[in-house]
N, C-alpha and C positions, 0 to 999 in steps of 0.2 A: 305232697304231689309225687307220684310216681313216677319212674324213673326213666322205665323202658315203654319205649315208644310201639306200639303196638303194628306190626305189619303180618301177612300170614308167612310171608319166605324168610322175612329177616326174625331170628330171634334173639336177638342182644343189642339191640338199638336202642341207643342210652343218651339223655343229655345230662353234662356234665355239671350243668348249672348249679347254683343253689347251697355248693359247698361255701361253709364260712372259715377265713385264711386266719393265721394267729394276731394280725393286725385289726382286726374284726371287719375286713372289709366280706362279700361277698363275688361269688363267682357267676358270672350274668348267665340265665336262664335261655334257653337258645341259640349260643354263642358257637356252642362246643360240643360235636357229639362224636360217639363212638361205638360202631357196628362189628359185624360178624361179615361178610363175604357181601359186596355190592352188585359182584356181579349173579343176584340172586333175580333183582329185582325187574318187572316184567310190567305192562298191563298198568289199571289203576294204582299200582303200588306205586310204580314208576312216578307216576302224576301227583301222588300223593308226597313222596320223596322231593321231585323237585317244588313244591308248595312249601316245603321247610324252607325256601328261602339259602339252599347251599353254595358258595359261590367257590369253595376249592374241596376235592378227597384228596385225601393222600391214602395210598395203598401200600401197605407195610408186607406184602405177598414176594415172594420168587415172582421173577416173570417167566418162570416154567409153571408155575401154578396157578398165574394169568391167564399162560397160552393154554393150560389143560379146562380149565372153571368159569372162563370168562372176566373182564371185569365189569366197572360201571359204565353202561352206555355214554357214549361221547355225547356233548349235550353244551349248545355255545354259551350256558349262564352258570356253567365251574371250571375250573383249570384242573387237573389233573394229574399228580404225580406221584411218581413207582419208587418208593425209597425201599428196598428191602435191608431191613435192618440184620435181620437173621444170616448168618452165612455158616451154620453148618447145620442141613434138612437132620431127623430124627423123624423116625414113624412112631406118633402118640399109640396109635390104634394095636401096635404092633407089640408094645412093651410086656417082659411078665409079669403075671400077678403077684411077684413079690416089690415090684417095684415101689417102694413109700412115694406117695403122692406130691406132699410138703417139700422132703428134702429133696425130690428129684428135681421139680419143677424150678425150685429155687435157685438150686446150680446152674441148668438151663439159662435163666432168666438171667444169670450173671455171667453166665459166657456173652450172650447176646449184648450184654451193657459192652462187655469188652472189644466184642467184634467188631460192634457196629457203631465206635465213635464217629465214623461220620455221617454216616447216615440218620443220626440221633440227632446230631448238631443240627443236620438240614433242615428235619421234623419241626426241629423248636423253631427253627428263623422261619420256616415259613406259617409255623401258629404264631408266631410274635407280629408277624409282619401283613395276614392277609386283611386285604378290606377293613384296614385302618381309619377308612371314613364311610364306611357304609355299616349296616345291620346285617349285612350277609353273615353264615354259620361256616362251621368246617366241620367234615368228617374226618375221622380215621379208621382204617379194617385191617384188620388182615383174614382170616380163613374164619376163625369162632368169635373171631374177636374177643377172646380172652386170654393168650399167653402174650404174643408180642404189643395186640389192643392193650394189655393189661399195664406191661413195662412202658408206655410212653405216656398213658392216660395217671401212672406214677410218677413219673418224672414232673409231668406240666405241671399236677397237682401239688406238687412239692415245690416246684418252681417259683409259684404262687402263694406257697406260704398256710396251704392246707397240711390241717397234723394231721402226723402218720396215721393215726388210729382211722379219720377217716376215708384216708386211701385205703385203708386194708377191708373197709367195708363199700368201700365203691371196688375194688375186686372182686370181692365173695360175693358181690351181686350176681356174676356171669350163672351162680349155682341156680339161678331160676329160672334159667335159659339151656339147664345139661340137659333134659330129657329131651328136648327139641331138637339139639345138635346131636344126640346119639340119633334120634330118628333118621338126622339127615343121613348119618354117616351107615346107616341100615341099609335106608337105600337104596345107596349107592354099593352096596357092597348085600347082593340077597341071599337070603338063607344064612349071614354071617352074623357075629359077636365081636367087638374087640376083646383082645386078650386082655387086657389092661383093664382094671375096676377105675383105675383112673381117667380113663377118659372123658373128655367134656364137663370135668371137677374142678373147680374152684373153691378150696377149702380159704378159707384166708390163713393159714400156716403157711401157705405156697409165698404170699407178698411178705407178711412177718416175717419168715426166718430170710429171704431177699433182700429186706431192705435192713435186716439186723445185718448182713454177710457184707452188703455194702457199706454200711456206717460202719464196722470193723475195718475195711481196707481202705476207706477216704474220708473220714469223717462225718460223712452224712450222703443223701443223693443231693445237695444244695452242691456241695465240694467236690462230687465226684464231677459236677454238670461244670466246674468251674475250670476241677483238673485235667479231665479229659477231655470232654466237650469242647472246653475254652469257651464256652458260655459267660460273658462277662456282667455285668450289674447292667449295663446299659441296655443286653437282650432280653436281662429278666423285667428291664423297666418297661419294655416294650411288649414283653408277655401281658405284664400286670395290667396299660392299658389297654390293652384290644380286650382281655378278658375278665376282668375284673368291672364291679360298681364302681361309679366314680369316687372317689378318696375324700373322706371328709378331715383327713389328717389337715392341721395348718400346713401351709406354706411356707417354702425356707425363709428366713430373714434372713440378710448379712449385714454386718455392722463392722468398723474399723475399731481391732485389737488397743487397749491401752494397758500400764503395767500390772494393772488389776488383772488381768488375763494368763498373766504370765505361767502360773503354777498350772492353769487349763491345756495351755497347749503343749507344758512339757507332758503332762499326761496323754495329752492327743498323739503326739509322737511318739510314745515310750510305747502305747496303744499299737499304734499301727507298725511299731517295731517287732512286736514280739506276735503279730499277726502275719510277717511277713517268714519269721522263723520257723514258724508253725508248719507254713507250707514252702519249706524250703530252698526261698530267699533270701541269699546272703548280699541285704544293702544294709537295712538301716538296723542299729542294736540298740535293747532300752540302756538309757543312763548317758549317753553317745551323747548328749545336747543336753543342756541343763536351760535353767533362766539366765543365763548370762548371753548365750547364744540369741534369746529372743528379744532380751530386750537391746543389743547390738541390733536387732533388725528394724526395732521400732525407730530406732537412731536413726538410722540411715536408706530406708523405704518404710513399707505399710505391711501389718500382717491384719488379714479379715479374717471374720469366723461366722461362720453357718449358722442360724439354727434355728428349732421348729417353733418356728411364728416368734414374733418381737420379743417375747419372753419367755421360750421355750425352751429344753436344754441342748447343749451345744452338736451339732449335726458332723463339724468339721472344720478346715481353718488352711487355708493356703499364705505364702508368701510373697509380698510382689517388689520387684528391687526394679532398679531403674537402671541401672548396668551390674555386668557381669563379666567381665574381663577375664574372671580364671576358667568359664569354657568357650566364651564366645571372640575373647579379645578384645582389644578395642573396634568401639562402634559408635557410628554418629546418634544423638537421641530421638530414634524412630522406632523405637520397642520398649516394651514389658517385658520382666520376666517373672515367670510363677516358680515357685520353688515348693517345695513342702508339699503338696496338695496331700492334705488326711482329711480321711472320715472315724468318724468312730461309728463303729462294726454297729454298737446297742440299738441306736438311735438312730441313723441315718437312711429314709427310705433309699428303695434305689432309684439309680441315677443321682443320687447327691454330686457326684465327683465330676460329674457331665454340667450341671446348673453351676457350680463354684468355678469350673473353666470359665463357663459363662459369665459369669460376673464378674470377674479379672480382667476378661475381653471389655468388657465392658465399660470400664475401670480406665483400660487404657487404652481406648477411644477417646473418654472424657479428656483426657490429657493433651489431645490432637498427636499421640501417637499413633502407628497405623498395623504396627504388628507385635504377638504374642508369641513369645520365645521361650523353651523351658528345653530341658536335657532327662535322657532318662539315660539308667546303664546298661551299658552296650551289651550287657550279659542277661537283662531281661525283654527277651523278644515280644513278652505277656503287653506289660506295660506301653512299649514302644506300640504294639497295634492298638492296644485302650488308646491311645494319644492319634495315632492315622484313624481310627472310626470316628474320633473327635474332631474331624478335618485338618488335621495336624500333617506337615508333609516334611520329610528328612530331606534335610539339607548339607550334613557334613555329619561327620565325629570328630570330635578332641581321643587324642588317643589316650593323655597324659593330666589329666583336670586336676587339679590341688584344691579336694575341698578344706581344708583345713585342717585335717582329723589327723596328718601325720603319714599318711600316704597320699598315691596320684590312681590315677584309675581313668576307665576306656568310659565315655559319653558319647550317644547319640545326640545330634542335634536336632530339634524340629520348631517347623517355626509353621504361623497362620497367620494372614490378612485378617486385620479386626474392622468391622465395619464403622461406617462414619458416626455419630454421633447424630441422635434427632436436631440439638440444641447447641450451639458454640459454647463451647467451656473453656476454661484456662487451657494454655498450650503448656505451662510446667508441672511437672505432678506434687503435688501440697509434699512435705518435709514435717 
């Protein structure tokens, strides 16, 4: 199926669909497209345009170069907004002919990652988030809709779990679309050339060596979207629905820990220890918690563990105690607390860490408790909002917490109302 959508003004009108993720899921066919300048469009085109069924653009343009080219007619069945990612203008058309195409574009492309963390962030929440229950599409443009088009139509697809190889070939697509955009750019400019052989080129060199430059300075574009962006699992969970087939992956199970477990979740921990070091987090360290620590926990509360379908391998595993005095004090028995919450990185779709709150909540409802209490440190603000997008509201700090490790340390407190249970269960929690 071909890619680019045939209009006579637009020539890089592309649906994104149809790519398959390393999960083997695939990327929905009309969901997601990606153009060249909207404000092109006129006449039957126009008519033709809104019959795609588009219900948001987002335009990645200056709005100097709104105000000079027009954008897409105002129109009451899309919303419409102006994120310009780019913040330092370069004339393509203008460059000399020694300019290398590949390495120019690249560095380009990786200032713009840097510039425009927030307007990158915005990009994503609102492809994550539009028409969540409807089959409406979304666009995105900027001018050729191949440089700055090119870095976010990279990102989502990376987002989503499409490998690199075939981002770099949904880029070099724009190269079927150069002679059209040199035309444009003729035009508008008579009797003229640009200087530049690069113009309106898409070599894929230009994403390859991009997204090599990036996975050199953050580990991949997954990490960069996590470290800069602040992109967290729960926005990429939300990309994944809206655009993504639905998931034929089983569904989480949870089951309550017994001592057989024990050796799994020191590895769960040592896991998410040395996952936190990586990206320079100093809480938890491997070897810090052995099996003695867990099976004290079995003693005296519950540890669950996650995982993919009743007999699947393990997703994750949090702790749930029933007081907690070294950060909260004493307190009458009207709360949970979770402790631990890991994932292991291998295995756990995203949103694991969001479902396993959920089921702790859930947990301790059952008990005719009525609220979920857990503490993050006060030195990671990351986590502390992962827990406020979780409905999670800060209620205090401990300044001085004694986990047991031999020093004291600063805790956020945060706590949630857990809803009532469908069915009366026990008001004590099983031991």
């Amino acid at each position: 199926m071909s890619r680019h959508i045939p209009f006579k003004r637009l020539h890089n009108f592309r649906d994104l669909g149809g790519y398959t993720t390393a999960d083997g899921r695939t990327v929905r066919w009309g969901r997601l497209f990606r153009s060249d300048s909207l404000g092109k469009l006129t006449g039957e085109e126009w008519e033709r345009f809104l019959a795609l069924g588009v219900g948001t653009v987002i335009d990645l343009r200056y709005p100097w170069e709104i105000d000079a080219k027009g954008r897409v007619p105002e129109h009451p069945t899309f919303t419409y907004h102006n994120l310009s990612i780019e913040h330092r203008p370069y004339d393509q058309a203008g460059l000399g002919p020694d300019v290398e195409t590949g390495p120019f574009l690249a560095e380009k492309y990786l200032e713009v990652a840097h510039d425009g963390v927030e307007e990158l962030r915005q990009v994503v929440e609102v492809i994550a988030t539009f028409a969540t229950s409807t089959d409406e599409s979304l666009v995105f443009h900027c001018a050729s809709g191949k440089d700055r088009t090119g870095l976010v139509a990279a990102l989502v697809l990376a987002l989503l779990g499409v490998p690199e190889s075939e981002i770099i070939e949904d880029f070099a697509l724009t190269e079927l679309a150069t002679e059209r955009l040199l035309a444009d750019w003729r035009d508008d400019h008579p009797g003229q050339e640009p200087s530049w052989p690069g113009y309106g080129r898409a070599p894929a060199d230009v994403m390859r060596l991009f997204l090599s430059a990036l996975t050199h300075q953050h580990g991949s574009m997954a990490e960069y979207a996590r470290d800069l962006l602040k992109i967290d699992e729960c926005l990429i969970a939300a990309l994944r629905r809206n655009l993504l087939e639905p998931a034929e992956e089983p569904e989480l199970a949870f089951r309550r820990a017994d001592h057989r477990d024990l050796p799994e979740l020191v590895r769960l921990r040592d896991g998410a220890a040395r996952w936190q070091i990586a990206r320079g987090i100093n809480q938890w360290k491997p070897g810090q918690l052995g099996e003695d620590h867990f099976r004290a926990r079995l003693a005296d509360g519950e540890i669950w563990i996650a995982t993919l379908g009743p007999t699947g391998p393990t997703a994750g595993a949090w702790e749930l105690w029933w007081d907690d005095p070294a950060a909260w004090g004493p307190q009458p028995p009207s709360a949970g607390y979770v402790h631990r919450l890991m994932t292991d990185r291998r295995t756990a779709p995203p949103g694991t860490g969001r479902l396993m709150l959920a089921e702790a909540e859930r947990r301790i409802a059952e008990t005719g408790r009525t609220v979920c209490r857990l503490d993050c440190l006060a030195t990671n603000p990351r986590l502390r909002q992962y827990y406020e997008t979780a409905g999670y509201t800060v209620v205090g700090e401990q300044s001085s917490k004694d986990g047991g490790l031999g020093d004291t340390y600063a805790v956020t407190l945060l706590e949630k109302a857990v809803p009532e249970p469908l069915t009366p269960q026990s008001t004590e929690p099983a031991r």
